[in-house]
N, C-alpha and C positions, 0 to 999 in steps of 0.2 A: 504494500500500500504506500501511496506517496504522500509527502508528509504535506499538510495545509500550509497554500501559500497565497496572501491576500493581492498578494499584483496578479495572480493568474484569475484568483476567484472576480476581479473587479473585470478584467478583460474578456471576460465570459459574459458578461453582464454588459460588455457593450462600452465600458470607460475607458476603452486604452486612450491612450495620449499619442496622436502617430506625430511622432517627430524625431530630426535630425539636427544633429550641429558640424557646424564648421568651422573649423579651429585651425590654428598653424601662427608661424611668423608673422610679424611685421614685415607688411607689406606682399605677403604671398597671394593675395587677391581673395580675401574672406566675403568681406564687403561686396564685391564684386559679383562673386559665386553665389551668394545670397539671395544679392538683388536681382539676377538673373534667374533663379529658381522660383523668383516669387512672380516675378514676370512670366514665364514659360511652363511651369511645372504648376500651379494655383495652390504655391505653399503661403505662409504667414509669418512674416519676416518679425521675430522677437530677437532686436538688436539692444543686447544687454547695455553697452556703455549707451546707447541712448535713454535708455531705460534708466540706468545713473543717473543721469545728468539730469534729469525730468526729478528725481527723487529730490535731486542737490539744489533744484530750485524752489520748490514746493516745502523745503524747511526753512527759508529764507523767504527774503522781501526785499522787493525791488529798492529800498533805502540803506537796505541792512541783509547782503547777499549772504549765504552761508558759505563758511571757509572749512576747511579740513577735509577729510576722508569724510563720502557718507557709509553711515553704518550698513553691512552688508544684508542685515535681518531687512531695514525699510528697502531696501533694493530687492532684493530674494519676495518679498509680500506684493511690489508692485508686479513683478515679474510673473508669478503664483495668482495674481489677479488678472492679467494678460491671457496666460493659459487657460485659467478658469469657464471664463465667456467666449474664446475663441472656439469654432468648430471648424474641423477638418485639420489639413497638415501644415505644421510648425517646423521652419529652421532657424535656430539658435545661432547666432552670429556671432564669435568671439566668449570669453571670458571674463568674468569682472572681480571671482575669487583671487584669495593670494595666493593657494596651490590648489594643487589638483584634486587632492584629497577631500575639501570643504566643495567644490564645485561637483563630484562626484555624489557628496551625500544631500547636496539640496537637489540634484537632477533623479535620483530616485524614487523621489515622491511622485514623478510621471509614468516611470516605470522605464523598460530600456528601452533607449533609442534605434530605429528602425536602421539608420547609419551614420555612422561617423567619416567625416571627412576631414582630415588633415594635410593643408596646406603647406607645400615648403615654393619660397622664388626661385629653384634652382640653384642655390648657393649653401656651402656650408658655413659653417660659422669660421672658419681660418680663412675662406675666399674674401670674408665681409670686412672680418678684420684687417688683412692686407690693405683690401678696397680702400678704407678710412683711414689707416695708415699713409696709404701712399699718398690719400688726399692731406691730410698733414704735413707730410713731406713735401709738398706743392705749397701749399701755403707759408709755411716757414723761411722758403727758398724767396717766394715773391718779398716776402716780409722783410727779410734781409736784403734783397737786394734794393730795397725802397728805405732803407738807413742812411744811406751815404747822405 
C-alpha cells in the first residue's frame, strides 16, 4: 500500500498548479523566454522581482518610499495570491530567494513543477571573468594614457 500523500490526493481532485520556471544567469534571456511563452504558449507570466518591487512600494509612500530589503514572507503572500486567482499555466521568471533551498520550500506548496528551465548565455564563468578583466585592462590603459 502506498503511503498518503496530500499533493497527489489534491491533484486528483482537480488542484494541481500547472506550472514552470525559468531560471539561469544574468542575462541568459529568462525574461525573454518568458515573455515569449506567454505570448505563444497562453502561459501566465509571475515575474517575481516585479512582484518585489510592487510589495516595496505598497509599504511605502510616495513622500516616504521604503528602503531596505522587502521581507521575503510579504513577497512569497503577494506571489501565493497571484497563483491563487490565476487559472491555467504559470511560468515563474527568475528568483527573489537568497538560496535555493528557501525558494524550493515556498514552491512546494504548488506542488512540482511540470518543467524547469535553466538558462546559461553561452559562457562560463572564467570566459566572463577574463571578459571584465580584459575590459579593465582597456580602461586603465586609456586612463593612463590621459595622465600626461
Amino acid at each position: 500500500m502506498n503511503a498518503w500523500d496530500y499533493t497527489v490526493f489534491n491533484e486528483k481532485l482537480g488542484n494541481k498548479t500547472d506550472y514552470g520556471i525559468v531560471m539561469g544567469r544574468a542575462h541568459a534571456g529568462k525574461t525573454t523566454l518568458a515573455k515569449y511563452m506567454v505570448e505563444s504558449l497562453d502561459f501566465t507570466l509571475v515575474d517575481m522581482k516585479a512582484i518585489r518591487e510592487d510589495v516595496k512600494k505598497s509599504l511605502g509612500t510616495e513622500e516616504e518610499p521604503f528602503e531596505g530589503d522587502v521581507p521575503i514572507a510579504k513577497t512569497e503572500d503577494a506571489i501565493s495570491q497571484l497563483v491563487s486567482k490565476t487559472k491555467g499555466k504559470l511560468i515563474f521568471d527568475g528568483i527573489v530567494h537568497a538560496d535555493g533551498a528557501a525558494f524550493v520550500t515556498f514552491m512546494e506548496k504548488f506542488g512540482l513543477p511540470s518543467f524547469i528551465l535553466n538558462l546559461s548565455a553561452g559562457k562560463d564563468e572564467s570566459e566572463d571573468q577574463a571578459e571584465i578583466q580584459t575590459r579593465w585592462s582597456k580602461l586603465n590603459e586609456d586612463a593612463e594614457c590621459g595622465e600626461d
